[in-house]
Structures are given as C-alpha cells and as structure tokens.
N, C-alpha and C positions, 0 to 999 in steps of 0.2 A: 504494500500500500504506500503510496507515494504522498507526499505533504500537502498537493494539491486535492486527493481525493479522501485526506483526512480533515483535509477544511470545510470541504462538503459536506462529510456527516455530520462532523459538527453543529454546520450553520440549517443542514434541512434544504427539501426538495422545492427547486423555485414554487413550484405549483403551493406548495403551502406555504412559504413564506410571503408569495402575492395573497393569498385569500387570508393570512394572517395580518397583513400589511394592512389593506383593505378593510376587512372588517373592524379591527384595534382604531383603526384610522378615524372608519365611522364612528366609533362608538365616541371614540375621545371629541371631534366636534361633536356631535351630539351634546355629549357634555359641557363642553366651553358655551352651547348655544345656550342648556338652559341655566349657565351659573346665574344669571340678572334675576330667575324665578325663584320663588321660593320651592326649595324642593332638593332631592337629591345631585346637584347639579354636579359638585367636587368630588361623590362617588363614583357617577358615571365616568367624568374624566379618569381614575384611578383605575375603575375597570377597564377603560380601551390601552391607558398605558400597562395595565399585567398584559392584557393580551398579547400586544405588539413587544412587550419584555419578554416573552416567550422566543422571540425570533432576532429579535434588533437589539444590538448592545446602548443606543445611545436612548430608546427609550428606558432600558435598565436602569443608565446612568441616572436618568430626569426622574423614574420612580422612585428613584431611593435617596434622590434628594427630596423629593417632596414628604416621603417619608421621614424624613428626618428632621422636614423645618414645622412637621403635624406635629410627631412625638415631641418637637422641643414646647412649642406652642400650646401642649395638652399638659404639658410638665410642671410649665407658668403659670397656668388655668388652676391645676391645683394645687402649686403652691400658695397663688394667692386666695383659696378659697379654702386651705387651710391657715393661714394668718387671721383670714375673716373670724374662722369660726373659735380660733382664742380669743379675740377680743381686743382692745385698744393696748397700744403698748402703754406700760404705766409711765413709764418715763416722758411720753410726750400726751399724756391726759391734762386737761385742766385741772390745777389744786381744788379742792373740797373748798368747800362755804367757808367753813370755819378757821380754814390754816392763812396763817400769815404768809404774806409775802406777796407778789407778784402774781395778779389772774384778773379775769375780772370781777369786777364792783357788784355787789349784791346790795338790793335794795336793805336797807335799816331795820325795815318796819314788817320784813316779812311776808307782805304781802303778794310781792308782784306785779308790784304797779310801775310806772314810767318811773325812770330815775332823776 
C-alpha cells in the first residue's frame, strides 16, 4: 500500500465525502439562517459542523473551537451563579445602621421619611 492510497482510506470515498460535504453544509446554513429566531439555531449549526467533522479537518478544527469558547462560556455562567447564590461579599456590603463610620445617613427618627 503506497502513501497515496493510504491517504485515501483515511480521508473516505469522494462519493461520501461530496454527500457529506453537502448535507453538513446544508445543515450548518440552515442553522446560521435561523440563529436571529428564537429557537434551536446554535444546535443546528453544531450538528452540520459534527457532520462535515466527520470528513473535513478544518470543520474539526472550527468545532472544537466552538466547543471550547461554549465550555468556557458555560464555566463563567456558573461561576457566577455560584457567587450569586453565597450572597454579597461582606467586605464590600454597606455597614449596619448602627456601626460607626463611613455608609450612609439613616434617618434619626426611625421612620423612613425624606432626610
């Protein structure tokens, strides 16, 4: 077997790498059409690049960066929605009513009325 016809097997018989090409192709516009809707638009996209990643390195390449800039993105998401769910950091809370120092002016009288 010679280098030439082990790049072949490698890469797959044109006839499927066109109807791979093709349909990955469609799918992913598809996708891009309906990113403006609401709806699964960013899936579809991901679907036509796995498919066309099955045959094309450079959609490979672009999948796995997209996956990489989700997972970072989904990473953030919950980090900050775990910071949320501690609660304010104490350090940078307003002081209590009662302590001295530096905060704001509480009314005198208790009530709540205009200062």
């Amino acid at each position: 077997m010679d280098a030439c016809e082990n790049r072949r097997r490698r890469r797959g018989s044109l006839p499927k790498r066109v109807l791979v090409g093709i349909a990955g192709g469609a799918i992913t516009v598809l996708g891009i059409a309906l990113m403006p809707l609401p709806g699964p638009g960013t899936l579809i996209v991901l679907a036509g690049l796995s498919i066309l990643a099955t045959e094309f390195l450079f959609a490979r390449r672009i999948r796995h960066w997209v996956q990489t800039k989700w997972r970072a993105l989904m990473e953030g998401l919950r980090a900050r929605r775990h910071r949320r769910r501690q609660g304010p950091d104490p350090w940078l809370a307003p002081p209590e009513s009662g302590s001295a120092g530096v905060g704001p002016r509480m009314p005198s009288d208790g009530g709540g009325g205009q200062f």
